[in-house]
N, C-alpha and C positions, 0 to 999 in steps of 0.2 A: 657455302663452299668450305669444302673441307682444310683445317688448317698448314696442312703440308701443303697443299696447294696454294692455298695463300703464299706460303712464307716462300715457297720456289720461285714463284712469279714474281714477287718483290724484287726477289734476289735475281730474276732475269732485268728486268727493269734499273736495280741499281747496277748495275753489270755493264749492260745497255750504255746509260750515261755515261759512266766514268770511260768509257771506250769511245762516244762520242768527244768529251772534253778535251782527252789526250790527242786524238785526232783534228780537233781545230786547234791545240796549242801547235802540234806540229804546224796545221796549215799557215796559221799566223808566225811563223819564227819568221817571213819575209816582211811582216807588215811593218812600218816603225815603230809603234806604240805595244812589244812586248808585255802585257801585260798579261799575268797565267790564269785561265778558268779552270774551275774548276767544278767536282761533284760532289764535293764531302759538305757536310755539314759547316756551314762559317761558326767560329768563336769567335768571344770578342777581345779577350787576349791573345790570341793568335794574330798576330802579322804576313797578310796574302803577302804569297813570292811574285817579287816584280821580275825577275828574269826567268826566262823558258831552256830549260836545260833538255836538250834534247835524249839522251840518254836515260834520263826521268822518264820523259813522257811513253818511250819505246819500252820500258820495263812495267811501266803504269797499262798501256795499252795489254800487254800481254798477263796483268795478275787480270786486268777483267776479262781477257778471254778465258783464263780460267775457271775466274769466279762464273762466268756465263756456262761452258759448260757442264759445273759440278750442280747448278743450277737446275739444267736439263737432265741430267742425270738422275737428282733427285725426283722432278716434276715426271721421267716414266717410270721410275720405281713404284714412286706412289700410284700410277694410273694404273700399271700394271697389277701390284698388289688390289686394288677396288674392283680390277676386272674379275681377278680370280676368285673375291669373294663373293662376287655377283655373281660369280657361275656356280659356286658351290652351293648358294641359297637356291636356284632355280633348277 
């Protein structure tokens, strides 16, 4: 697999998640045990945030629909681009 396609797919998948995460933080703000999921990578000096700011999570939701889109973007660039050189070789 060619490597642009790799790395778009990646980047749809991490995209993916963090727009899942932000979406059960949201669902969970009713539950009582607020406690925030997340998609990024854990440190271990890093202290998880125990409260759920909803404002957060509505901003987070919308940088991965970005990120998902510029994702797709790139992923028919590239296809597009392999189509046209297959057509030029044949």
């Amino acid at each position: 697999m060619n490597v642009a396609l790799s790395t778009a797919l990646s980047g749809i998948s991490a995209a993916n998640e963090r727009l899942r995460a932000a979406a059960a933080n949201i669902a969970n703000l009713a539950a009582s045990s607020q406690t925030r999921g997340s998609a990024e990578p854990t440190n271990v000096d890093k202290r998880p945030e125990v409260e759920i700011n909803p404002a957060n999570e509505i901003v987070e939701q919308q940088s991965a629909s970005y990120a998902y889109v510029a994702n797709l973007k790139v992923l028919t660039t590239q296809l597009n681009t392999t189509g046209a050189l297959l057509d030029i070789k044949t």
